[in-house]
C-alpha positions in Angstrom: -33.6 68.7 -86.5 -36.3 67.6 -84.7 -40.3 67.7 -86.6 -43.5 68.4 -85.2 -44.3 66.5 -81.6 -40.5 66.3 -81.0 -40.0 63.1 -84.0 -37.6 63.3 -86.6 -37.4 65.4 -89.4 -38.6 63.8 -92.7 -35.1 63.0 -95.0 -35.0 65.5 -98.2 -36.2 64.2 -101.3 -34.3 64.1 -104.3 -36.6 65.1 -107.3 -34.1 64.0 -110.0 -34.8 60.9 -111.8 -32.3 58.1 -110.8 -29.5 57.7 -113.4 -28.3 54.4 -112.0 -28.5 51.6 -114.1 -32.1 50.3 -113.7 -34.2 48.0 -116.0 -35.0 49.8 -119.2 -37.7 49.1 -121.9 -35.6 49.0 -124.5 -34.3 46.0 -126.0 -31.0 44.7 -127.3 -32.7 44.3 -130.3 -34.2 48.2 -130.4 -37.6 47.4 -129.8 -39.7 48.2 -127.0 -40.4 45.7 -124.5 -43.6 47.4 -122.8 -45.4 48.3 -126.7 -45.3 47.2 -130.2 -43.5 50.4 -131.4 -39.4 50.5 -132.3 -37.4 52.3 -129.4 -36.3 55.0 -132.0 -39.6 56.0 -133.1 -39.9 57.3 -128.6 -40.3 60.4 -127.7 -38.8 61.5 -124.9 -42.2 61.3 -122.9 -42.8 57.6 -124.4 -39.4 56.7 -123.4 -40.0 57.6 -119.9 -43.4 56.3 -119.9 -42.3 52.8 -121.4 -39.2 52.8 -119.0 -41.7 53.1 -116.4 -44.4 51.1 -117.7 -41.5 47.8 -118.4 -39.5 48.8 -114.9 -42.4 48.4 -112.8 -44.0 45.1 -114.4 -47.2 47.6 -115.2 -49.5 45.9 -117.4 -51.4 49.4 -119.0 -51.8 51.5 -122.6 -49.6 52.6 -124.6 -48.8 56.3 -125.2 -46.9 56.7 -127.9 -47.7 58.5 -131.1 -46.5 57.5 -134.3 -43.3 59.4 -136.1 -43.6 61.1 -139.0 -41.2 58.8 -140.8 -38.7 60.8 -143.4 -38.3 59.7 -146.9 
């Protein structure tokens, strides 16, 4: 299918994150290798964040919010 001015069409995005096996930010040791925090205390919105922040050599804040730990 042809776009505007007769070029090609733009390829389809896939909004999915990738599942492949890309760098993570969590560590054989289960710490975090982008903050100071264990991986187990991540939310799912720190996770990705880290994941992000370690896959992508970003050198920026950290997000996370503490646990609430359980006695």
């Amino acid at each position: 299918m042809s776009g505007v001015n007769g070029s090609a069409a733009p390829a389809a995005v896939d909004p999915a994150p990738s599942t492949s096996a890309e760098p993570t930010g969590r560590a054989d040791e289960g710490r975090c290798r982008a903050c100071p925090h264990p991986w187990a205390e991540h939310g799912a919105l720190d996770a990705r964040f880290c994941d992000a922040t370690f896959a992508h050599s970003h050198d920026r804040g950290c997000i996370c919010r503490p646990v609430a730990r359980r006695a």
